[in-house]
N, C-alpha and C positions, 0 to 999 in steps of 0.2 A: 619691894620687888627683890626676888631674891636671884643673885648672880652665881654664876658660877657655871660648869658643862654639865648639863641632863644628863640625867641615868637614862639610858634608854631598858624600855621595858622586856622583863625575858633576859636579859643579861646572862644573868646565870645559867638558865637550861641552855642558851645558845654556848655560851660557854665550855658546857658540858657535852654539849654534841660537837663542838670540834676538838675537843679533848680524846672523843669516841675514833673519831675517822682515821687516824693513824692505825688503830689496831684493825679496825674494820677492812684499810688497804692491807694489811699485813696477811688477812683470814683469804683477800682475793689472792694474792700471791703468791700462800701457800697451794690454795685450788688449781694455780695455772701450770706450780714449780713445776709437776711433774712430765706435764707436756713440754714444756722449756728445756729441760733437762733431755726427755724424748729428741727434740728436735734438734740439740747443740750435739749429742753423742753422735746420732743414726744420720744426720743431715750436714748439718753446718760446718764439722768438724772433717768430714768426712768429702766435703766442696774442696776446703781449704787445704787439706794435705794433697788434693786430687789436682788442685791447682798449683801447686807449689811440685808435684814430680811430673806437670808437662812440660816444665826445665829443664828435666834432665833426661839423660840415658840411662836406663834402667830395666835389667832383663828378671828378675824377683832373686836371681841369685846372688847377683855380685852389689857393693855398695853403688846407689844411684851416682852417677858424673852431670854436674851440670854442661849445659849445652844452651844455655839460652836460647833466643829464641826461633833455632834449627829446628824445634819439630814443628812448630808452625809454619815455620817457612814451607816445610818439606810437604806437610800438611795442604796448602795451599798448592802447590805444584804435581802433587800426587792425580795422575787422573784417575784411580782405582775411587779415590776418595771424592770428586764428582761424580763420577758415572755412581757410585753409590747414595748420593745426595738424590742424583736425579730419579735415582728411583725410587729411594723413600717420597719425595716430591709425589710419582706417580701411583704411588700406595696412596697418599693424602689425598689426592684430586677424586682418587676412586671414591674412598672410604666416606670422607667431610660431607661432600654432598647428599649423595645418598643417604647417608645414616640418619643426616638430623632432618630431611625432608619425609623420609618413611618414619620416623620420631616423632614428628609433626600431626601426620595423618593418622599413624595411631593413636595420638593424644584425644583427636578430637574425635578419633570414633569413640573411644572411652566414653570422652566427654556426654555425646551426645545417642550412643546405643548402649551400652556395657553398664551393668549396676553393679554388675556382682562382684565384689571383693575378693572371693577365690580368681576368679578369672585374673584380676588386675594383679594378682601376687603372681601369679603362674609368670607373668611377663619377666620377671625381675631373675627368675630359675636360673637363664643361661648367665646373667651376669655372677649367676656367685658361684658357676662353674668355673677353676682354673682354667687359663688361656693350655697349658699342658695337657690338659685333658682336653678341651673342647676341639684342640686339634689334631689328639688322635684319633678321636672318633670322627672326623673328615676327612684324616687320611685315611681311614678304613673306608668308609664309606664311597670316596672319589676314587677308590683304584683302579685303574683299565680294565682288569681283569674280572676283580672278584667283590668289587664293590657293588653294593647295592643300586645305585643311582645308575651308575653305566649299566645295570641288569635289567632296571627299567627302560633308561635309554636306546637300548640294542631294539629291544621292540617298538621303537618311535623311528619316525625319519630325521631323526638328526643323528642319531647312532652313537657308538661311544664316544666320550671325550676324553684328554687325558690329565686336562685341571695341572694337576701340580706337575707332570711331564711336559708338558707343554709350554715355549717362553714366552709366548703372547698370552694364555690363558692364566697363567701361575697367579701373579700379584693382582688382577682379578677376583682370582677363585680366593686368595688369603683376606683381601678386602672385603668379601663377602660374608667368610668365616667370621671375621670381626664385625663388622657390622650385625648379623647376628647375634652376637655374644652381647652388647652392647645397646642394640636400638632398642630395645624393654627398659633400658635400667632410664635412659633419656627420654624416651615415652614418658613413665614416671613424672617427671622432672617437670617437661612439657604439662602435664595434666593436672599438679602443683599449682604451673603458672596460671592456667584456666581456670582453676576454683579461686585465684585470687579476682581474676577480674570481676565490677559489680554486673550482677542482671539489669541493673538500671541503664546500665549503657546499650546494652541490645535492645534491651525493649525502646529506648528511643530511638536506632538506629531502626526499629521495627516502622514504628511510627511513622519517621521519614521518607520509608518506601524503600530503606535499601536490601537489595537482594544479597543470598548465603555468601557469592563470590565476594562481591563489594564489602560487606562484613567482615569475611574473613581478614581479605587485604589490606583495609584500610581502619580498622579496628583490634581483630583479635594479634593479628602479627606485631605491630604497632607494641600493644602492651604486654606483648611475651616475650620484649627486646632482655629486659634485665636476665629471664631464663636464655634467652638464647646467647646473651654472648658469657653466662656458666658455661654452656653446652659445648659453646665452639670454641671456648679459650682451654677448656680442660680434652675434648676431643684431639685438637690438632693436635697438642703437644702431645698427649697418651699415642694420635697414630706416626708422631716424628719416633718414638722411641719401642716403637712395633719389633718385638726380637720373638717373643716365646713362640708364636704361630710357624714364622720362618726357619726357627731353629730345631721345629719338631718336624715337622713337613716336610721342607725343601734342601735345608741348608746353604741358602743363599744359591740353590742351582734352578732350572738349568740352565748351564752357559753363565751362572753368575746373574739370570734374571729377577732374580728374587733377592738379589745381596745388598741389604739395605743399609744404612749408614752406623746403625748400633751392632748389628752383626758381623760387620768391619771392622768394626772397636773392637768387638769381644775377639776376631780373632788377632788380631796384633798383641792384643793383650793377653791370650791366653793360648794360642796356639804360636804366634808368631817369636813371642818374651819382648816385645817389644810395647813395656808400659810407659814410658815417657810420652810414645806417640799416642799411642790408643786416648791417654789423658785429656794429650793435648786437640786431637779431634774430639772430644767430650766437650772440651774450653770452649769448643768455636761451634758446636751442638746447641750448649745451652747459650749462648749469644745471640745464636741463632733464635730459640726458641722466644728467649725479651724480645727481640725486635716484632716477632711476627704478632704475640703477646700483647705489648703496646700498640702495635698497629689496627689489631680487631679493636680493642678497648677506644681506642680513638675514632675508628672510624663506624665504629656502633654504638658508639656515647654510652658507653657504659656504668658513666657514674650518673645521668638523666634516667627519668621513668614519666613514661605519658599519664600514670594513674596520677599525680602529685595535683 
């Protein structure tokens, strides 16, 4: 009987293939640098100096002074800076709902009327319109006077409106603009997740007797959670930091109805010279946005899927 430790068989080619794998993570590496490199310049680099000057006092002229942590303080005490919150708040409440519920319905009309490929691209148009352009052409359009829609209007019984003159209609009228620009590109997204789900599952929900409502509810919603909380995590955050529409249109007017919490920033930072603070409200922006962030992803189980 012969003793000793067995060669196990393949020795060598296994050998040889983990001999491979160093170079082979080397070849992913290289594929990723350049997005790594993207993200540490344009991103990462660009948090961390941002955090590091809402320390100080700093007007772009003179050398920053730290100040610890006074802009926060002053930040927190600032009511310019909630009554700003609060209405970015009231932009989201508009925007959130709305958007991804008519997203929804347009999905499943695709889904279940729409074949045609031209048509389903046409949706996606306004989204690769700049938010700069798409909201001059609504301030052209919404002007009291000489806009089109109020020219239609005149002749109806509701008569003209004045949308962006107006402080109760304004962040309405810009939520709308957005939603707009937007609910194509989420439609999309939405009608993605419906060609995932199998036809075996309807037809036996067919089987059963259950009707389109019941369906929809307790079926198609159900296994569109994974696209919806895409939808609503990258949503909220894109309408917390709502600037271009407001800063072509309104300018945070009138009466300051429109003045949203990034349009705040930019002026303290660029009209005011006050970048320490502008910063530091940035700090407590994006804090804000983890929290809400985590909150969806937890409370929509975002890492579970009903398909599994």
């Amino acid at each position: 009987m012969t003793t000793g430790t067995p060669t196990k068989p393949y020795s060598a080619a296994s050998t040889a293939r983990r001999r491979k794998l160093p170079s082979q993570a080397l070849v992913g590496y290289l594929f990723i640098l350049p997005a790594i490199v993207g993200f540490a310049v344009f991103y990462l680099y660009p948090a961390l100096r941002g955090f590091q000057i809402s320390f100080t006092n700093w007007n772009l002229l003179s050398d920053p002074q730290s100040v610890g942590f006074q802009n926060y303080r002053d930040a927190l005490n600032d009511p310019k800076f909630w009554s700003a919150l609060g209405i970015t708040v009231k932009y989201v409440l508009w925007n959130i709902p709305l958007q991804t519920l008519l997203s929804i319905l347009l999905a499943v009309a695709m889904d279940r009327l729409v074949k045609s490929m031209f048509v389903k691209g046409l949706l996606i148009v306004p989204y690769l319109l700049s938010s700069v352009l798409v909201g001059m052409i609504f301030l052209w359009m919404l002007d009291p006077l000489l806009g089109i829609v109020n020219q239609w209007l005149a002749n109806t019984p509701i008569g003209r409106q004045a949308f962006f003159n107006d402080a109760g209609q304004a962040i309405p009228t810009i939520a709308f603009i957005n939603i707009w620009k937007h609910m194509g590109f989420n439609a999309l997204l939405f009608y993605a997740g419906l060609q995932a789900i199998p036809r075996t599952v309807y037809e036996a929900a067919a089987i059963d007797g259950s009707r389109e409502w019941n369906t929809f509810w307790k079926i198609t919603l159900p296994l569109l959670r994974p696209v919806t909380v895409f939808v609503l995590v990258t949503s909220v955050i894109g309408s917390f930091q709502i600037f271009d529409t407001v800063a072509v249109t309104t300018q945070g007017g009138p009466v300051d109805a429109t003045k949203v919490l990034v349009y705040y920033i930019y002026q303290n930072a660029f009209a005011f010279f006050k970048m320490g603070y502008a910063t530091a409200m940035s700090m407590l922006l994006f804090a804000l946005l983890v929290v809400f962030t985590l909150l969806q992803m937890r409370l929509l189980r975002a890492g579970e899927s009903d398909l599994e």
